[in-house]
C-alpha positions in Angstrom: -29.2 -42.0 25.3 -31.5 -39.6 23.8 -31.4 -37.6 27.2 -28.0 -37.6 26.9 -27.9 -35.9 23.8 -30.2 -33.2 24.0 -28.3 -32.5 27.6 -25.4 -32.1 25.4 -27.1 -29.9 22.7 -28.6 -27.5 25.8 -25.2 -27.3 27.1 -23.3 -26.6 23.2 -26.0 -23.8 22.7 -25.3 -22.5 26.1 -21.6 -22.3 26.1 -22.2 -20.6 22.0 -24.6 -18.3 23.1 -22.0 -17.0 26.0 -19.5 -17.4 23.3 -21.5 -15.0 20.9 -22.2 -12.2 23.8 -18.5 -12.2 24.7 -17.1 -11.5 21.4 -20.5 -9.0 21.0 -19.4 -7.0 24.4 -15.5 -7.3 23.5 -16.1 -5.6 19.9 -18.6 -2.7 21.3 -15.9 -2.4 24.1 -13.3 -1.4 21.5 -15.1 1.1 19.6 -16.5 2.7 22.5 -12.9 2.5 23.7 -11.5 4.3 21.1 -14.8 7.1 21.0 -14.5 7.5 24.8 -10.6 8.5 23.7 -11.8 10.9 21.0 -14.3 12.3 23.4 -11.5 12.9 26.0 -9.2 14.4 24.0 -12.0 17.0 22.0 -13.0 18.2 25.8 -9.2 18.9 26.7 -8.0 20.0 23.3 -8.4 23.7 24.9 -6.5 22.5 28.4 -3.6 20.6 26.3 -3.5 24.0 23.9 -2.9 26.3 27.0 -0.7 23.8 28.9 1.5 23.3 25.5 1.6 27.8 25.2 2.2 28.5 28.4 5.1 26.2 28.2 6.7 28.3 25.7 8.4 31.0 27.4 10.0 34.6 26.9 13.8 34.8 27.7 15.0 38.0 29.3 18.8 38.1 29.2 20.8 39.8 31.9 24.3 41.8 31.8 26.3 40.6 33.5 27.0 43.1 36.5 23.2 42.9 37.6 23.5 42.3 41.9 20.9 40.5 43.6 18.5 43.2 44.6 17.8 44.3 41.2 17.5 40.7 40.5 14.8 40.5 43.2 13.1 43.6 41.8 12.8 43.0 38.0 11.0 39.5 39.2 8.6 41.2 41.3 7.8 43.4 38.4 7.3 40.7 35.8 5.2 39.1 38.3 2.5 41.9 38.7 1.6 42.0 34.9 -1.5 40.1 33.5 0.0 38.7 31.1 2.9 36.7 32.8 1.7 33.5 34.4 5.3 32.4 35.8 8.7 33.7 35.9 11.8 31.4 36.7 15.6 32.7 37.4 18.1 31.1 35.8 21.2 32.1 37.1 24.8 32.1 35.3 26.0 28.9 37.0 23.2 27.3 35.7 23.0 28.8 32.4 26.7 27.3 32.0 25.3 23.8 32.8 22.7 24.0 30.3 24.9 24.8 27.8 27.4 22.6 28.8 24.8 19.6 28.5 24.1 21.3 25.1 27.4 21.4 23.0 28.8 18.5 24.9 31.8 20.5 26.7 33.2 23.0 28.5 33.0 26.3 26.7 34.9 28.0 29.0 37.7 25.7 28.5 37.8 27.0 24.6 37.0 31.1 25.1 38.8 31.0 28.1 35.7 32.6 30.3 31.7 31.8 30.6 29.7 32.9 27.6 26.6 32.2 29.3 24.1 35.1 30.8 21.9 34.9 33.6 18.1 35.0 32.6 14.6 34.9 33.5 12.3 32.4 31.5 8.5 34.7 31.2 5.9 31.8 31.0 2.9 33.6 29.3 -0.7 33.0 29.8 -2.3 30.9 26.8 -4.6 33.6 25.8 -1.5 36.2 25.2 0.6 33.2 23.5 -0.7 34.5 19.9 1.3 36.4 17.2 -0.5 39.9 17.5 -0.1 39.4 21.6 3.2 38.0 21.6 4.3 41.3 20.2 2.3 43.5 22.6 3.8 41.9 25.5 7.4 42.3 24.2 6.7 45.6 23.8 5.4 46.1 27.0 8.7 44.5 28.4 11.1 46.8 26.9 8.9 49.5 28.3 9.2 48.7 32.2 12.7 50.2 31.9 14.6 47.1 32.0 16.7 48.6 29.1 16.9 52.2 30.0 19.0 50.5 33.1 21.2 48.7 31.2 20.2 45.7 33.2 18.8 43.5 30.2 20.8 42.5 27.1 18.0 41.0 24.6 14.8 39.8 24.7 14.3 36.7 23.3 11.2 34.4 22.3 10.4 32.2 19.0 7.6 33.6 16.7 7.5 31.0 14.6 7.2 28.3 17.4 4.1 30.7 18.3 2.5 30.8 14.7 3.0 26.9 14.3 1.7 26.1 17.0 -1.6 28.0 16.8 -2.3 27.1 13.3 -1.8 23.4 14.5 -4.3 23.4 17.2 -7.0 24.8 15.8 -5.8 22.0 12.8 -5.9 19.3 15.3 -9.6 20.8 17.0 -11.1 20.7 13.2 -9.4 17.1 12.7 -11.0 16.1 16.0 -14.4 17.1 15.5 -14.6 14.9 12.0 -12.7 11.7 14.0 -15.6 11.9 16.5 -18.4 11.9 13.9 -16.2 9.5 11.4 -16.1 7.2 14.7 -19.2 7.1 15.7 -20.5 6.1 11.9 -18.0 3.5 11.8 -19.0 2.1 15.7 -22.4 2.0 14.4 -21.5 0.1 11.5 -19.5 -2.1 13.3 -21.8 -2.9 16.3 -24.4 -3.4 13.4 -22.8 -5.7 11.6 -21.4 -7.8 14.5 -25.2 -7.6 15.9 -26.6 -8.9 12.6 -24.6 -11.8 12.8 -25.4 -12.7 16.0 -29.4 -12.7 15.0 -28.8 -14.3 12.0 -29.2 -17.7 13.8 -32.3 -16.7 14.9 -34.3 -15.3 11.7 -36.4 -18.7 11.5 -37.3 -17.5 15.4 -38.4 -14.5 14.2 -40.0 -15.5 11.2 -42.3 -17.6 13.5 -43.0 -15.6 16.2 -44.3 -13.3 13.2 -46.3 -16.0 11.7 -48.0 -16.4 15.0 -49.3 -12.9 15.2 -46.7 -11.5 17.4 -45.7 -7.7 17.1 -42.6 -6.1 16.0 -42.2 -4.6 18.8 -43.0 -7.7 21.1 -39.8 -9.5 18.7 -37.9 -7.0 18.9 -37.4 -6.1 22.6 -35.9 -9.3 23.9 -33.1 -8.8 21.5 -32.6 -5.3 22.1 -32.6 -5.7 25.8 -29.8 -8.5 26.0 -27.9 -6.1 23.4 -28.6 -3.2 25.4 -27.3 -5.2 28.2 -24.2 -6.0 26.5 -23.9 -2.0 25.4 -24.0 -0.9 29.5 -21.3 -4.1 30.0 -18.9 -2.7 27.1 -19.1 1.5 28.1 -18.7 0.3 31.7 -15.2 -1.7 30.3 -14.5 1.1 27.7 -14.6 3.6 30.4 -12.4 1.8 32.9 -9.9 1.4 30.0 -9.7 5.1 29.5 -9.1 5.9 33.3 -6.1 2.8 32.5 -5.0 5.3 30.0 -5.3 8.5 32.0 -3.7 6.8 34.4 -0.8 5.8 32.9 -0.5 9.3 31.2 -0.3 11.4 34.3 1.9 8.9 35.7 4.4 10.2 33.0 3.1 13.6 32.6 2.0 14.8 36.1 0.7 18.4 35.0 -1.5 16.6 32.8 -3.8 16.0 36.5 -4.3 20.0 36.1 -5.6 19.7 32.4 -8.1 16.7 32.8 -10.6 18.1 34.7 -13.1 15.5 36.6 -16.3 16.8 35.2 -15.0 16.6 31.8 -14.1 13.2 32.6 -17.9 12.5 33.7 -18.9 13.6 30.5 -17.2 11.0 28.9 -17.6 8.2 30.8 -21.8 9.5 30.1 -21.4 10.0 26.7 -19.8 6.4 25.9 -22.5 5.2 28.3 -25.0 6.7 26.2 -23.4 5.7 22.6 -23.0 2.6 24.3 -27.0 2.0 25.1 -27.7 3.7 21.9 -26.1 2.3 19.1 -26.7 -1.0 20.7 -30.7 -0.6 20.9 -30.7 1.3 17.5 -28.5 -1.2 15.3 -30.2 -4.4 16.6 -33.4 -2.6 15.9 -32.2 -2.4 12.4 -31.3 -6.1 12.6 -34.6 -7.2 13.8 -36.6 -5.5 11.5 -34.4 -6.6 8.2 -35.2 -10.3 9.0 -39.2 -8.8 10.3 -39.6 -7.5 6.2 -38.2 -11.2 4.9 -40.7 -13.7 3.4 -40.2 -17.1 5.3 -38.9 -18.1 1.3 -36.5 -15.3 1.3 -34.7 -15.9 4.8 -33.4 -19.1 3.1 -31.2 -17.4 0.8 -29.9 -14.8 3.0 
């Protein structure tokens, strides 16, 4: 009967101690989760910021009489500056649909002709995408001639869109940069508190081992090392959670393939391996040696 009973009591501490681990590895996975994120987005903060600019374009309007050759030649000259990284045509049929899809009906049924005007849509490079720039480029448009041959109505583009969205990006890098170190304080925190629990059980262990002559550092490396452990287990998990998300992203948003470069992405999956091994070791450490500076009368009033 006795046997019986300690086979039982083997078997409850095994299934707690497997128990404890667990809900160790799925808390560290969670906040290395969520670091790994902040990581990823800090190292493409400047990819997303030039993938977001060079999405806001320059709009060069055309008469109406322009034929197709000159059409062919003010793209080729658009093309050859440094500045432009794309140019599209958007011809008056198409022009008609947009607007069409934008006011809900048929303009032409109301004026009694198209209103629209062909155009070309000037993607900028990111670097030029910047008030002073913006204005350097326009100017260097109306330059080329495209005026002087009565070929282009207006030039239009959004300053404002421009000035927002620089001031927000360098808002969001700044906001960024105190996340990641807000995070990791909190994720050490965290991890230390969940790892202080877990020891907790095991202060009397400790306490002895002490009392028997036993170094520190001889009680404290069984405990780091099954922590450690469980910090490799929860980066390995926290970084195949963040390919799930990159994943799913770039399913959505395919350019987003061309902003998250793969050796950024090694970076991260490092770093959260790192923060991973390193809070781990470092906040059981801390554990360990709060129950190593307890009197045995002290640990039982913890």
């Amino acid at each position: 009967m006795s046997l019986y009973n300690m086979s039982d009591k083997h078997q409850y501490k095994t299934i707690s101690l497997f128990t404890t681990g667990v809900i160790t590895t799925i808390s560290i996975t969670l906040v290395l989760f969520l670091l790994g994120l902040t990581f990823l987005v800090g190292f493409t903060a400047k990819g997303i910021g030039s993938y977001l600019k060079e999405n806001m374009g320059i709009s060069i309007e055309l008469a109406g009489n322009v034929d197709d050759a000159s059409i062919t030649k003010i793209q080729k000259n658009l093309n050859v500056n440094p500045y432009v990284k794309s140019v599209v045509y958007i011809s008056k049929d198409e022009a008609k649909k947009q607007l069409v899809e934008d006011l809900g009906r048929d303009p032409e049924e109301v004026l009694g002709y198209n209103p629209a005007h062909a155009y070309f849509d000037v993607f900028i490079k990111s670097d030029y995408v910047n008030p002073d720039s913006i204005k350097k480029v326009e100017a260097s448009l109306k330059v080329q001639n495209l005026k002087g041959a009565q070929i282009v109505n207006n030039i239009v583009y959004n300053e404002s869109d421009i000035i927002n969205a620089n001031s927000k990006l360098s808002l969001i890098g700044t906001i960024l940069a105190i996340l990641a170190v807000i995070l990791v304080l909190i994720s050490f925190t965290l991890i230390r508190s969940i790892i202080q629990l877990n020891i907790y059980s095991k202060r009397f262990l400790i306490n002895t081992m002490r009392l028997v002559g036993a170094t520190n550092s001889f009680i404290r490396w069984p405990f780091m090392w099954r922590m450690i452990i469980s910090g490799v287990v929860a980066a390995i998990l926290a970084n195949l959670a963040i390919t799930g998300v990159i994943y799913y992203i770039t399913s959505i948003i395919p350019d987003m393939l061309s902003i998250v470069k793969m050796y950024e992405l090694l970076i991260v999956y490092g770093l959260v391996l790192i923060f991973g091994i390193l809070i781990a070791a470092f906040a059981t450490a801390f554990s360990v040696n709060r129950y190593l500076r307890m009197t045995t009368n002290k640990l039982y009033h913890v």
